[in-house]
C-alpha positions as CSV (number, residue, x, y, z in Angstrom):
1,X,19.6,57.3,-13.5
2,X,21.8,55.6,-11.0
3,X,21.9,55.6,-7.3
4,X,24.8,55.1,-4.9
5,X,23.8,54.6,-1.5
6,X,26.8,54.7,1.4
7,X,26.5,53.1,4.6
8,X,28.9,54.3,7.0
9,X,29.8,53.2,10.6
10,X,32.6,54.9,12.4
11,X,35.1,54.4,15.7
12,X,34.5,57.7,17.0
13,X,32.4,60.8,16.2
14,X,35.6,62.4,15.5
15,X,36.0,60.5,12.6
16,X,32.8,60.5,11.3
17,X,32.6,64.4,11.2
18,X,36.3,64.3,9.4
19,X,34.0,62.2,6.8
20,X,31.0,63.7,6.3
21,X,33.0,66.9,5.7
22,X,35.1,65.7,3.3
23,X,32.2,63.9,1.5
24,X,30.6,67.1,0.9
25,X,33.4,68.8,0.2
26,X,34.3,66.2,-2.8
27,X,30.8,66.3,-3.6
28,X,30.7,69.8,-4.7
29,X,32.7,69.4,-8.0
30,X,31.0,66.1,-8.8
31,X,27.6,68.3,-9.8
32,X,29.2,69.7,-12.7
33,X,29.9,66.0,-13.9
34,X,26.5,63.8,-13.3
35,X,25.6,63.8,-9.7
36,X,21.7,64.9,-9.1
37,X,21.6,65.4,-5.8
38,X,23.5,64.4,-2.5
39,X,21.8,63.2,0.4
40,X,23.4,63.5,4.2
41,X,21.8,61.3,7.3
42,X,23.0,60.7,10.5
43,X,21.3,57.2,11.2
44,X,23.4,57.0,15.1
45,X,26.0,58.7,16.8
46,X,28.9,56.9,15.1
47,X,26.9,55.7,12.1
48,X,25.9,57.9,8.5
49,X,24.4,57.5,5.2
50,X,25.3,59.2,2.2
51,X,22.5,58.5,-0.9
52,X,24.1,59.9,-4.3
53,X,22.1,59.9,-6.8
54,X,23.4,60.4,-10.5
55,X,21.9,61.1,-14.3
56,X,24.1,57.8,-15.6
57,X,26.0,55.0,-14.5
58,X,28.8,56.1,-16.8
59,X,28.9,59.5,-15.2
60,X,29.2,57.8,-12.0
61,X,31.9,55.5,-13.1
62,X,34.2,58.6,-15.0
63,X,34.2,60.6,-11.3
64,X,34.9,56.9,-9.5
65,X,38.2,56.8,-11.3
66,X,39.0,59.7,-9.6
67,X,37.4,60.3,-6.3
68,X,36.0,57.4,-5.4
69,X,38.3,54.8,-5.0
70,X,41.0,56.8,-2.9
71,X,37.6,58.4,-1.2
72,X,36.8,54.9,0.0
73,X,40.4,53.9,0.8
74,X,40.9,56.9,3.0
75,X,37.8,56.4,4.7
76,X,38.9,52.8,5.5
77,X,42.0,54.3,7.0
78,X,40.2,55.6,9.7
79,X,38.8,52.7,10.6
80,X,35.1,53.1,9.4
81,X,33.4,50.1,7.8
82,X,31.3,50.8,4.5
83,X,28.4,49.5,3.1
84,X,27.8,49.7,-0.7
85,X,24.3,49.7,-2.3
86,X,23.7,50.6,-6.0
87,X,22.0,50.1,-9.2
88,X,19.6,51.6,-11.9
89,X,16.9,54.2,-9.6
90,X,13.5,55.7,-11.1
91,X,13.0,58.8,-9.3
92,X,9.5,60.3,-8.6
93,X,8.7,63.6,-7.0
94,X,6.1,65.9,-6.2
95,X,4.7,68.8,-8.2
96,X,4.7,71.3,-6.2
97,X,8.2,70.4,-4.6
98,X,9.4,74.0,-3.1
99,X,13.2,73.3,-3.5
100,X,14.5,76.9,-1.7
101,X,15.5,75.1,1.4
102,X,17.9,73.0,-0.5
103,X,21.8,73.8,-0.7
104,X,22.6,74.3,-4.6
105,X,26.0,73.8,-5.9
């Protein structure tokens, strides 16, 4: 698997909800092409984190050549600074995880 993790700081909340909503909106069609799951944190008022977490590298890279770069460049635009962790990710979990109070796509 590999993980993306987003680090977002923002000018103004305004900007930072135009963001978020357009990262989840983008999102949504990425499930059908790797991405696992898609996680959402507001860390501070003007600051958010965005943890994707996909099945391959490759998969990542395919939906990059077409989201991600212009994603990133438009998010620039508005003046947020972005900070860019990834690599290979093991993922454990629990059990008995009850997943009915997640969003599914």
């Amino acid at each position: 698997m590999f993980l993306r993790v987003l680090h977002f700081k923002f000018t103004n909340e305004l900007a930072k909800k135009s963001v978020i909503a357009l990262t989840r909106n983008i999102t949504k069609d990425q499930f059908s092409k790797g991405l696992l799951i898609r996680l959402h944190a507001d860390v501070t008022s003007n600051s958010a984190i965005a943890v994707l977490l996909w099945k391959t590298k490759k998969d990542f890279e395919n939906v990059y050549k077409t989201f991600g770069s212009k994603f990133i460049s438009e998010t620039k635009e508005l003046g947020a600074l972005i900070t860019i962790y990834e690599g290979p990710a093991e993922v454990d979990k629990a059990k008995e995880i009850d997943f009915t109070g997640f969003n599914e796509f």
